[in-house]
C-alpha positions in Angstrom: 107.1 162.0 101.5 103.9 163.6 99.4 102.8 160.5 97.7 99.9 162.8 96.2 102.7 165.6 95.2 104.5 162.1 94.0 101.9 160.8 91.7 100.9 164.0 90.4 104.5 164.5 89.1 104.9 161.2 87.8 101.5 161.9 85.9 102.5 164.9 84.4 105.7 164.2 83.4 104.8 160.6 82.0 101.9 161.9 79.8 104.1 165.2 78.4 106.5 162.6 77.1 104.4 160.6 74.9 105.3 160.9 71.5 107.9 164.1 72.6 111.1 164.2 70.6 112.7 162.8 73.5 110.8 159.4 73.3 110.7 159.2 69.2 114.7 159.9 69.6 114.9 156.6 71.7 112.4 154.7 69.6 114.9 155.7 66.6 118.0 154.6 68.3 116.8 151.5 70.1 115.5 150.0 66.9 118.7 150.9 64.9 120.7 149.7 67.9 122.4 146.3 68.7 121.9 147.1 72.5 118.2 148.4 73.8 119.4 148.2 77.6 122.0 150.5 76.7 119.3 153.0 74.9 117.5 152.7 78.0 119.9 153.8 80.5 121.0 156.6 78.2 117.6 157.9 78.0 116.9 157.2 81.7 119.9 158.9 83.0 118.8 162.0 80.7 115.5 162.3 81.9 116.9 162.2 85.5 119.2 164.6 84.7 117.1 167.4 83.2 114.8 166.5 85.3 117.0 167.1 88.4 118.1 170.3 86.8 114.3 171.9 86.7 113.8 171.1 89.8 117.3 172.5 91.0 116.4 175.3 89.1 112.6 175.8 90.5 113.7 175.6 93.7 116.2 178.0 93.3 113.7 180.3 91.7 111.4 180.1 94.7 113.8 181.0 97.1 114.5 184.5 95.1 111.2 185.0 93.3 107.8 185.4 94.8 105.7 182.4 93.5 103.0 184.2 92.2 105.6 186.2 90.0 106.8 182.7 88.9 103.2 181.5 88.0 102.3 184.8 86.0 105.9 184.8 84.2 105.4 180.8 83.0 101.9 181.2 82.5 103.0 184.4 80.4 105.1 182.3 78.5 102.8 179.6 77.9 100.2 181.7 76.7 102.6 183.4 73.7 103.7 179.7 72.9 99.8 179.1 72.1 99.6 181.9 70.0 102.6 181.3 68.3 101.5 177.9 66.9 97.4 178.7 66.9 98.7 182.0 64.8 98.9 181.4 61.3 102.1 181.9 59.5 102.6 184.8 56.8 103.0 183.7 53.6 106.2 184.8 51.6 105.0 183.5 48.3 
C-alpha cells in the first residue's frame, strides 16, 4: 500500500468537497430528515461509488492513452473552465 499516494488522495478529495453541492445536498437533507444515519450512508455509498467509477475510468484511460496526453487534455480542460468563469458574461440588456 502507498500510504503517501493514500493521504494525498484523501487530502484532495476531502478538501474539494467542502462546501461542493454534494455536501450542501446532504446538509439539506439531513436537517429536513427524521434519520441522519440514513443521510449518511446514502451519501457515503455515493461518494464511493463515483468515486470508484473515476478511478475505473482513469485506469482505464491509462491503459489506452499515453499519460502525458491525459495530463495535457485535463489540464486543457481545466484551463477553459477558468476562463469560462474568470470571463465576464455578455450582457443581453
Amino acid at each position: 500500500m502507498d500510504w503517501n499516494l493514500l493521504a494525498l488522495s484523501f487530502t484532495a478529495v476531502f478538501i474539494s468537497e467542502l462546501g461542493d453541492k454534494s455536501q450542501l445536498a446532504a446538509i439539506a437533507l439531513g436537517g429536513s430528515s427524521k434519520s441522519p444515519r440514513a443521510v449518511f450512508l446514502g451519501t457515503a455509498a455515493a461518494l464511493l461509488l463515483a468515486s470508484f467509477l473515476g478511478v475505473v475510468v482513469g485506469e482505464g484511460t491509462a491503459q489506452v492513452l499515453p499519460e502525458h496526453l491525459v495530463k495535457a487534455v485535463a489540464a486543457i480542460g481545466f484551463a477553459l473552465l477558468a476562463v469560462k468563469l474568470l470571463w465576464p458574461a455578455a450582457s443581453t440588456d
